[in-house]
LOROLO-35355 format. One record per atom (N, C-alpha, C): x, y, z; residue in one letter. Coordinates in pm, whole numbers, plus 32768, in hexadecimal, padded with zeros to 4 digits. Layout:
<pts>
XYZA/...
</pts>
This chain:
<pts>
80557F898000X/800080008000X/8058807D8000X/804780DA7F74X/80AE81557F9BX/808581AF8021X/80DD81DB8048X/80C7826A80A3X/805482D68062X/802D831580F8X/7F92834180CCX/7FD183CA808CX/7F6E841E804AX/7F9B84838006X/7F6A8504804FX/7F6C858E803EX/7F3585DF80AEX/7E9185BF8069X/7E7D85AA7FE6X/7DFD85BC7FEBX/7D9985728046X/7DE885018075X/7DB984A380C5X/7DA984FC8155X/7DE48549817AX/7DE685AC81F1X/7D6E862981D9X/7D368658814EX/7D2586B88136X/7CB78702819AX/7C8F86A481D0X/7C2886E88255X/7C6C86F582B6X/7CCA86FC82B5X/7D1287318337X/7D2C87C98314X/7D5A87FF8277X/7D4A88688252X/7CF688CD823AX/7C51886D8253X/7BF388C6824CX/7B9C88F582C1X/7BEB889B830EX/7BC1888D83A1X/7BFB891783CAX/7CAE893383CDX/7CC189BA83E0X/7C908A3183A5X/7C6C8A3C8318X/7C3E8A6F82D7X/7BC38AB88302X/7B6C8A518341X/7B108A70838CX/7B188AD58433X/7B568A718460X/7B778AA284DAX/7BBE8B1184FAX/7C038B3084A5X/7C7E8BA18498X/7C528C1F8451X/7BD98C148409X/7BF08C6D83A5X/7BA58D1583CCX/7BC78D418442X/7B7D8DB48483X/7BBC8DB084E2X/7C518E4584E3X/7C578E878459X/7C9B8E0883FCX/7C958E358399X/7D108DF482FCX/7D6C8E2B8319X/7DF68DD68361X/7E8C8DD98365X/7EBD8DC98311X/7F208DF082D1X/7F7D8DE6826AX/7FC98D6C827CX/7FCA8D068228X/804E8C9D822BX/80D38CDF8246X/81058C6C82A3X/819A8C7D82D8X/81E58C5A8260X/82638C658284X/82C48C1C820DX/82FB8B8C8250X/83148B7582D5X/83158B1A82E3X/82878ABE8367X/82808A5D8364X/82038A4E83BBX/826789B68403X/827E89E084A1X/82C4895884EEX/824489208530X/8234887E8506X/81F588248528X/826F87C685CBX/81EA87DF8638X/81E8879986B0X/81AF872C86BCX/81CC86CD86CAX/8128866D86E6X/8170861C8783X/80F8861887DFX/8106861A88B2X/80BA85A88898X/80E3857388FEX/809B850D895FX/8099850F89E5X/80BB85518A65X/80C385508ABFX/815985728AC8X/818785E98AB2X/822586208A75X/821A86AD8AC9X/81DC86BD8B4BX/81D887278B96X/826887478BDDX/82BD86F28C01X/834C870C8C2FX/838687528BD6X/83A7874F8B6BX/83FA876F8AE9X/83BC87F88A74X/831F87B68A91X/8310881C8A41X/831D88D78A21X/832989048AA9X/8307898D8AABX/83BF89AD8A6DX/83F289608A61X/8497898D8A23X/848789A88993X/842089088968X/844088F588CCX/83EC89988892X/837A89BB88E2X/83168A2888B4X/83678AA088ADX/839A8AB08938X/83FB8B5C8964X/845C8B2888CEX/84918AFB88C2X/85238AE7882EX/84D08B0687D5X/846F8AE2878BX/84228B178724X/83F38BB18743X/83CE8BA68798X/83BC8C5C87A2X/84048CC087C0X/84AD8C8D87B8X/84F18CCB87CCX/854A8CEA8774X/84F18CA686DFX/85638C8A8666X/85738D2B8647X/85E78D598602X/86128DBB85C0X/85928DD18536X/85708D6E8512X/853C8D7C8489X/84B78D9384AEX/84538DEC8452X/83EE8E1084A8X/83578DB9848BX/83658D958406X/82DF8D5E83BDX/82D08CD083DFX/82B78C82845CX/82E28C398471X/82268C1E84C8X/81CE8B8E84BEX/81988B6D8509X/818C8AFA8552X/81248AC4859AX/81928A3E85FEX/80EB89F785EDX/8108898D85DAX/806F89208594X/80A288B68636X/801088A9866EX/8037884586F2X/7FB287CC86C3X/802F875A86DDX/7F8186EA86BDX/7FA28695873AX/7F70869C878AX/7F36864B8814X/7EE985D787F1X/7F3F853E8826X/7EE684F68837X/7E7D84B788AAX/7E98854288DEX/7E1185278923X/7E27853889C1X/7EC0857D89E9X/7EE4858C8A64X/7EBC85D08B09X/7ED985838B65X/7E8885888BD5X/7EED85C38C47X/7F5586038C22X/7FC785F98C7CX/7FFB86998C8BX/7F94870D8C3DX/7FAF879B8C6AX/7FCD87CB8BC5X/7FFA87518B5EX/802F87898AEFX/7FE1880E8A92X/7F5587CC8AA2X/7EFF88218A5AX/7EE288AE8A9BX/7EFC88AA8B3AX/7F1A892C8B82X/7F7F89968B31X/7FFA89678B31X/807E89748B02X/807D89F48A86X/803B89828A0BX/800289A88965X/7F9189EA896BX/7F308A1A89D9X/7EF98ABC89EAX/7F248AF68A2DX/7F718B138A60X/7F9B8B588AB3X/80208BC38A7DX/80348B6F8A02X/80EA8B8A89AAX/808A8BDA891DX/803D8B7E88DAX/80278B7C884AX/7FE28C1F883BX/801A8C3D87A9X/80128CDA87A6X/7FB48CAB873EX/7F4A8D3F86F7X/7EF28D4B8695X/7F098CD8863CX/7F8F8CF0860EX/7FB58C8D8588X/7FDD8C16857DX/7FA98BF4861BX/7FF38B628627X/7F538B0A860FX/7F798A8E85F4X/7EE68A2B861DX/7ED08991864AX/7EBD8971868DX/7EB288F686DDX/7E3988B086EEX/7E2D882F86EEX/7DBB87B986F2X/7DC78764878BX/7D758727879FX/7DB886A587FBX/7D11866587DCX/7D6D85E1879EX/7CE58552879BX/7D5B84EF8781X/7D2684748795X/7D8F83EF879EX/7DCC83F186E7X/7E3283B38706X/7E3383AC868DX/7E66830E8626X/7EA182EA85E8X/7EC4827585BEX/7F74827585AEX/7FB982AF8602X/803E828A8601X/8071833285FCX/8102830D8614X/8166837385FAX/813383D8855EX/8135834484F4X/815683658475X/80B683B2845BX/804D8367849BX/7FD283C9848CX/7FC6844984A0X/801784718541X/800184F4855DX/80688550850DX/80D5851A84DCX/811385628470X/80E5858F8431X/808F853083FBX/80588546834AX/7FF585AD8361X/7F7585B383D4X/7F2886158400X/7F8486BC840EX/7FF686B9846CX/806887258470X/8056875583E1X/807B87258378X/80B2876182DAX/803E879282C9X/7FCF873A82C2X/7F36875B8283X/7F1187E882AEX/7F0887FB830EX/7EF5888B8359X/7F4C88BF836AX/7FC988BF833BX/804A8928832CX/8022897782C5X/80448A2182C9X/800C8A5A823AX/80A78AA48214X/81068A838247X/81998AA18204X/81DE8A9F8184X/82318AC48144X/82578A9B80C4X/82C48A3680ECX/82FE8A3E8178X/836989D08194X/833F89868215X/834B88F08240X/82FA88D882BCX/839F8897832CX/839488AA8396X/8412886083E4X/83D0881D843DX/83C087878475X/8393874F84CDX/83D58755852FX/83AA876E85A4X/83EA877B862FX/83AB8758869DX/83D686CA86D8X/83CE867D8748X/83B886C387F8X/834F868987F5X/836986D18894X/839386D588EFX/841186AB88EFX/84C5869A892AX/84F886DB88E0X/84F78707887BX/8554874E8834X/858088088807X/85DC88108816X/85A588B987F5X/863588FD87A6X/85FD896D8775X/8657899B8716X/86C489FE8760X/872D8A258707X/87748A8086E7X/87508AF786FAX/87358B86870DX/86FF8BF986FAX/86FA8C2D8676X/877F8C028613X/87818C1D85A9X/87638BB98575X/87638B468595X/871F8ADF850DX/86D98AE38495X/865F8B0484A0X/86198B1C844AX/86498B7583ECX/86618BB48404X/86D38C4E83A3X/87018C1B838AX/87588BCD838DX/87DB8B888349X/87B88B1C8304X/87218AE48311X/86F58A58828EX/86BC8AC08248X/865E8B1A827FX/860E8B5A81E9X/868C8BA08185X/86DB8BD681B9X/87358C218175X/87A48B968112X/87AB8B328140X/87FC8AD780FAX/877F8A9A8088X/86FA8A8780ADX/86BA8A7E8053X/869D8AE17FF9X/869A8B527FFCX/868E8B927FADX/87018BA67F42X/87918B9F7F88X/882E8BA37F20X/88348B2E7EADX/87ED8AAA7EF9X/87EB8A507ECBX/87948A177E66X/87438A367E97X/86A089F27E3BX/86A2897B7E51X/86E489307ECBX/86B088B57F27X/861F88837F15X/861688117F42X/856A87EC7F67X/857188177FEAX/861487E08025X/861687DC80CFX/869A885080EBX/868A88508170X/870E886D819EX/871B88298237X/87A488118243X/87C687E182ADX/882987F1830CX/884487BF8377X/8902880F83D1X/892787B38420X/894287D38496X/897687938502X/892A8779855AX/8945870F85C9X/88F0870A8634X/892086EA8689X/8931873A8731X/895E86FA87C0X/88F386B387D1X/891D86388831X/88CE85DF8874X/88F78625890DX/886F86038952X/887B860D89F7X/886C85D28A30X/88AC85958AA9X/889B853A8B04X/8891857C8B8BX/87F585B78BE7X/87D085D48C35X/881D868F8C70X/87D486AA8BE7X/881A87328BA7X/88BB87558B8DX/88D687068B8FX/896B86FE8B9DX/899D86C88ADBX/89D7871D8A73X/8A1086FD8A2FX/8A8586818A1FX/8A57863B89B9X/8AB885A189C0X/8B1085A68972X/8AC285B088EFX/8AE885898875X/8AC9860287F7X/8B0A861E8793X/8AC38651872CX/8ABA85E48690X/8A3E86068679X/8A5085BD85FEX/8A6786168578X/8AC085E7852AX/8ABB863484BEX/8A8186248438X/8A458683840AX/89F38630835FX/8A6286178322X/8A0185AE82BEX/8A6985A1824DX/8A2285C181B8X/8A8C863A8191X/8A57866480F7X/8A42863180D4X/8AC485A980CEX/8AA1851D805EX/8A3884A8805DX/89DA84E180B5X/8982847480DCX/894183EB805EX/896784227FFCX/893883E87F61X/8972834E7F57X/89E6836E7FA2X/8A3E82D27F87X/8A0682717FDFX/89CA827E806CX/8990821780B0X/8901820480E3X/88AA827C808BX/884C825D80A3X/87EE821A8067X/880781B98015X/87C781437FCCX/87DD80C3803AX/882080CD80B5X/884B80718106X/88318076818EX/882B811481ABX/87F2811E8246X/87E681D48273X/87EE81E182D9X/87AE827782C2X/883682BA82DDX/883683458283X/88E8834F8294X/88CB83D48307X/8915842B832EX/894C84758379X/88F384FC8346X/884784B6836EX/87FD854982FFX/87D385618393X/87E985ED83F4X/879385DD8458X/871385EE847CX/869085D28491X/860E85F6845EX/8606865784B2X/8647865E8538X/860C86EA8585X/862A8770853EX/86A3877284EEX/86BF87E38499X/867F87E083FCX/864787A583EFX/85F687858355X/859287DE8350X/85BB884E82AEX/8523889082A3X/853488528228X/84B8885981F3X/849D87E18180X/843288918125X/845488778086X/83C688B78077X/835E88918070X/82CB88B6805AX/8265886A806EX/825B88377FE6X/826A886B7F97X/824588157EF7X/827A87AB7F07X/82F287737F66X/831186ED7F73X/82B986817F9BX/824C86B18002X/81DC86748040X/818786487FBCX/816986C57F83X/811A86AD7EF8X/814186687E96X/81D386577E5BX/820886017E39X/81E1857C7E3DX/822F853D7EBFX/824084957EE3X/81E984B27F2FX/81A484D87F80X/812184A47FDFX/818C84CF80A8X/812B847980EAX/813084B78158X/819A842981A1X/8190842E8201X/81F683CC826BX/818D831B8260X/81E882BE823DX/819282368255X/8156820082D5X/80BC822582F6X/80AB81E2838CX/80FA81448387X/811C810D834AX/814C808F835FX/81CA809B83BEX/824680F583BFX/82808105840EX/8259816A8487X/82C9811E84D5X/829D81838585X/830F81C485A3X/838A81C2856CX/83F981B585B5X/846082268535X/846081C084B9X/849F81F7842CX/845B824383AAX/8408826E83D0X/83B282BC8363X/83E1830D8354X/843C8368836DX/849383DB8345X/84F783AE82E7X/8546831F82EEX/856682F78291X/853082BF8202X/84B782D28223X/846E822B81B7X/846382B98145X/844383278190X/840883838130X/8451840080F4X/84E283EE8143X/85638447811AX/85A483DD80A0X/8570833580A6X/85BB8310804CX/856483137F93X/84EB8319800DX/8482833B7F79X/848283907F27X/849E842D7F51X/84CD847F7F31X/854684957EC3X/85AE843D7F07X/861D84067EB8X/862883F37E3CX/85C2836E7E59X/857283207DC3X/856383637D74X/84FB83FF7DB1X/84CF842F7D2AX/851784C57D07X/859B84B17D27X/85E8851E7D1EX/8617858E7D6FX/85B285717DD8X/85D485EF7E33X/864F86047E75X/869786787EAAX/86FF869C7ECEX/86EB86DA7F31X/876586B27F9AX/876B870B8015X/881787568010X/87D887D6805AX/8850881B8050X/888A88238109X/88FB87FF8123X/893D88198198X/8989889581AAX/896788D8823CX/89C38945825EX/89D98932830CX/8A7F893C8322X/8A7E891A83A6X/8A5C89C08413X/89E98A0E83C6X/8A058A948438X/89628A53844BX/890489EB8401X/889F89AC8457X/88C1894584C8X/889F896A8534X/889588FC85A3X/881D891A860CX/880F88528634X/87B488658668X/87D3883A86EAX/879187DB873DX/879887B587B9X/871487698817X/876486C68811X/86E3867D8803X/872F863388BAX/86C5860988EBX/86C285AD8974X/8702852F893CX/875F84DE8948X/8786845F8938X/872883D3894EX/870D83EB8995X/868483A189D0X/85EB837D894EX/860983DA88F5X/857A8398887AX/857183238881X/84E9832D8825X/849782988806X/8502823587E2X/85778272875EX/85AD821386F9X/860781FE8736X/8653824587AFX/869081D78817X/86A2818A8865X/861F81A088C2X/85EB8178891CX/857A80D288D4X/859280D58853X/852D803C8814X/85C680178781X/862880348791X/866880148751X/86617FA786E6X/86497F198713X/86377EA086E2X/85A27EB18675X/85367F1D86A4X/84DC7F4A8612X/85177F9E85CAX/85987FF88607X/857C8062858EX/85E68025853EX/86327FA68561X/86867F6684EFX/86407F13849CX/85DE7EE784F1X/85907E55849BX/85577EDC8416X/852E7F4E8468X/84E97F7A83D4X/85327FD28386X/8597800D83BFX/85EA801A833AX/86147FCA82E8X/86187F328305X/86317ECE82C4X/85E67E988260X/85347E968277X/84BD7EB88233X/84E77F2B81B7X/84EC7F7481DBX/84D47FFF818CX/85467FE48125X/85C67FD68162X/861D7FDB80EDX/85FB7F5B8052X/85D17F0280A0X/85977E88803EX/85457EB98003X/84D17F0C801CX/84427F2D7FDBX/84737F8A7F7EX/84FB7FBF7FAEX/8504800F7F1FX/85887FC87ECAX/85A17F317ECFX/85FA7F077E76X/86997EEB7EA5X/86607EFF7F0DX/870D7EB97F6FX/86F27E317F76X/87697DDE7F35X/87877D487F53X/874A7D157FDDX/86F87CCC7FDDX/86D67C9B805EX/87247C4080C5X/879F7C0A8047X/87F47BD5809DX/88677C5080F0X/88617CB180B0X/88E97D0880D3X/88A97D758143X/88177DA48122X/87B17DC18182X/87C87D63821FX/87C57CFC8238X/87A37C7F826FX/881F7C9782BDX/88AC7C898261X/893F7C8782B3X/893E7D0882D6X/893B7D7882C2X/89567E1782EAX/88E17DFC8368X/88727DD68391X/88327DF58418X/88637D998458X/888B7D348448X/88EF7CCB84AFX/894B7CEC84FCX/89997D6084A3X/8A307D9984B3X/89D07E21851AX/898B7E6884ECX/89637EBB853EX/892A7E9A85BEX/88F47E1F85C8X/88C77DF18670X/89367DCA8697X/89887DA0865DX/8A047D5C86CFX/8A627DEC86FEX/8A607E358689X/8AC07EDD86A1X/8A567F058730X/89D17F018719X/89B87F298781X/89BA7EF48815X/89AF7E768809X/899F7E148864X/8A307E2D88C5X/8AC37E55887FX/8B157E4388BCX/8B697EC988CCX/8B297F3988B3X/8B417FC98895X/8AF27FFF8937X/8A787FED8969X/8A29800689D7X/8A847FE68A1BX/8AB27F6C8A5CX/8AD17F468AD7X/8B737F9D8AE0X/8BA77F8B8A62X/8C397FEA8A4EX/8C2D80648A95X/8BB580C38A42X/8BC981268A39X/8BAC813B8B10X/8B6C80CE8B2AX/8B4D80E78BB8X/8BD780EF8C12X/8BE280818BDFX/8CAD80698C56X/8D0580818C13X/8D1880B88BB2X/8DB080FC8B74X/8D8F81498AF3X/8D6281D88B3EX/8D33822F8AC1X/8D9F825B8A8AX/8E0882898ABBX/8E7482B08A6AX/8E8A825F89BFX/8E8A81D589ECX/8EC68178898BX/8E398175893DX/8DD3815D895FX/8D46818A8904X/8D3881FB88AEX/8D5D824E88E9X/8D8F82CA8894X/8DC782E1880DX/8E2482988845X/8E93827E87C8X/8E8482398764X/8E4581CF878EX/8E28813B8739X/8DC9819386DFX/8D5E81BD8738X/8CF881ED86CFX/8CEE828A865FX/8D5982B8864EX/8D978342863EX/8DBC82C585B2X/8E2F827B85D1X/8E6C82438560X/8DBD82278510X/8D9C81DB8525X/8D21817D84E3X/8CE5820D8498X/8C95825C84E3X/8C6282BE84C0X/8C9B833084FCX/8CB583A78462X/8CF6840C8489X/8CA1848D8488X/8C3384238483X/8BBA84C98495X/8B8384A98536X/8BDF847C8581X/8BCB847D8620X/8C4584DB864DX/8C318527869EX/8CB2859686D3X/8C7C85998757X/8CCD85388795X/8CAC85258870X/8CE685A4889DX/8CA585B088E6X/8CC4861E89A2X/8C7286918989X/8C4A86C989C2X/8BEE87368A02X/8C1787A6893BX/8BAB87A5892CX/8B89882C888AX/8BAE88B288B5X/8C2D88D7888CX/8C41895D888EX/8BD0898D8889X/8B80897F882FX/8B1189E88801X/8A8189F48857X/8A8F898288ACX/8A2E895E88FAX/89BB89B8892BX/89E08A3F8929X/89CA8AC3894FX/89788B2188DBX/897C8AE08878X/892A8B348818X/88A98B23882FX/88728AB48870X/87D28A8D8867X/876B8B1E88A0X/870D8AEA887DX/86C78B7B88B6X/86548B4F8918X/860B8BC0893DX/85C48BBF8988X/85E38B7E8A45X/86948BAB8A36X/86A18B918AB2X/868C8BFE8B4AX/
</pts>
């Protein structure tokens, strides 16, 4: 079954349409999609960073599935004229995504997790690389945190072209603005995945030509702790899926997630009792990992 298309969403667009339309706001240029579940610890960071971006045309889409824990307090209490938010259950991650885009009215959309939060300049620095570029996407860097405390940075990789027919390369989604004609394009996120749908549909993209442009003055800054680490063993089984569905050897598919559960299997307990040497090991392997506390750590906003 392909991935649904927005038209498949299109009442989610007429739903705002409705709801929104008194007064008639002007479209943003970019529109950041939230989607909560009970994300009241974290969230009032990811909101203050968006409203603290440098760039001004900017609105914030919240889709609640349905939370009982202060969140929906939170998202009235923050959300300005131009922002707009739902809460009803929904059918997965990849559902409330796809709802996020539908009711985004941006020319560029960035998804952003409710652990996660930006840069002050971020956004300035993808619209402006999309615009030099004529990208579909743009993309940068990303610190990871471990109980606010900077770990790790990850770095993109321009070249992402060479390994992403095989697994997801060094694209970071917290820094991803995508334009929307891409949505219109290939369609929206596959509810079939829970974990890798950012890949299934960055590689779809691929397929049909699309291009992402990298600049390292985007960064973002995500909690270490996500879904796709915290369920590891799905988000390999389905990158493993995905890469086959689009024409990866199923045997070479098959050996690459083998090699990735055992890297992980014996990388955790390392990195627990001898991080130094974890460090290292994994620096060689991958050189879009750079260990110890992010110089830059300090750019985020809304602190």
């Amino acid at each position: 079954m392909p991935a649904p298309s927005l038209a498949d969403y299109v009442a989610y667009a007429e739903r705002r349409n409705r709801e929104q339309s008194a007064p008639t706001l002007a479209a943003p240029v970019v529109s950041v999609v939230t989607v909560t579940l009970n994300c009241a610890p974290t969230l009032e960071r990811t909101i203050r960073s968006v409203q603290a971006q440098t760039f001004p045309e900017i609105e914030h889409v919240f889709v609640d599935g349905g939370s009982s824990d202060g969140t929906l307090e939170i998202i009235q209490r923050f959300a300005r004229d131009q922002d707009f938010w739902i809460s009803e259950p929904d059918g997965g991650i990849s559902d409330a995504f796809n709802k996020g885009v539908a009711l985004a009215r941006g020319r560029f959309v960035q998804i952003l997790n409710a652990d996660d939060w930006l840069s002050k300049d971020q956004i300035e620095h993808a619209v402006a690389t999309l615009e030099e570029t004529c990208a579909d996407f743009a993309f940068g860097d990303l610190i990871f945190y471990d109980r606010d405390r900077a770990i790790f940075k990850y770095i993109g990789d321009a070249n992402y072209g060479r390994i992403i027919h095989r697994r997801m390369p060094a694209i970071n989604h917290p820094t991803v603005v995508a334009a929307r004609g891409c949505f219109e394009r290939i369609g929206l996120f596959d509810p079939t995945y829970r974990n890798a749908m950012d890949y299934d549909w960055l590689l779809r993209l691929h397929h049909h030509g699309g291009c992402g442009a990298y600049s390292s003055a985007i960064l973002g800054h995500m909690t270490h702790a996500g879904i796709s680490n915290r369920q590891f063993h799905r988000t390999i089984a389905e990158v493993k899926a995905i890469a086959i569905a689009h024409g990866r050897s199923p045997l070479l598919a098959g050996l690459e997630a083998v090699a990735r559960h055992l890297k992980t299997a014996t990388s955790r307990p390392l990195e627990r009792h001898a991080r130094p040497l974890y460090q290292k090991i994994r620096q060689i392997i991958n050189p879009a990992y750079e260990p110890g506390p992010a110089k830059d750590a300090d750019r985020f906003a809304g602190a």
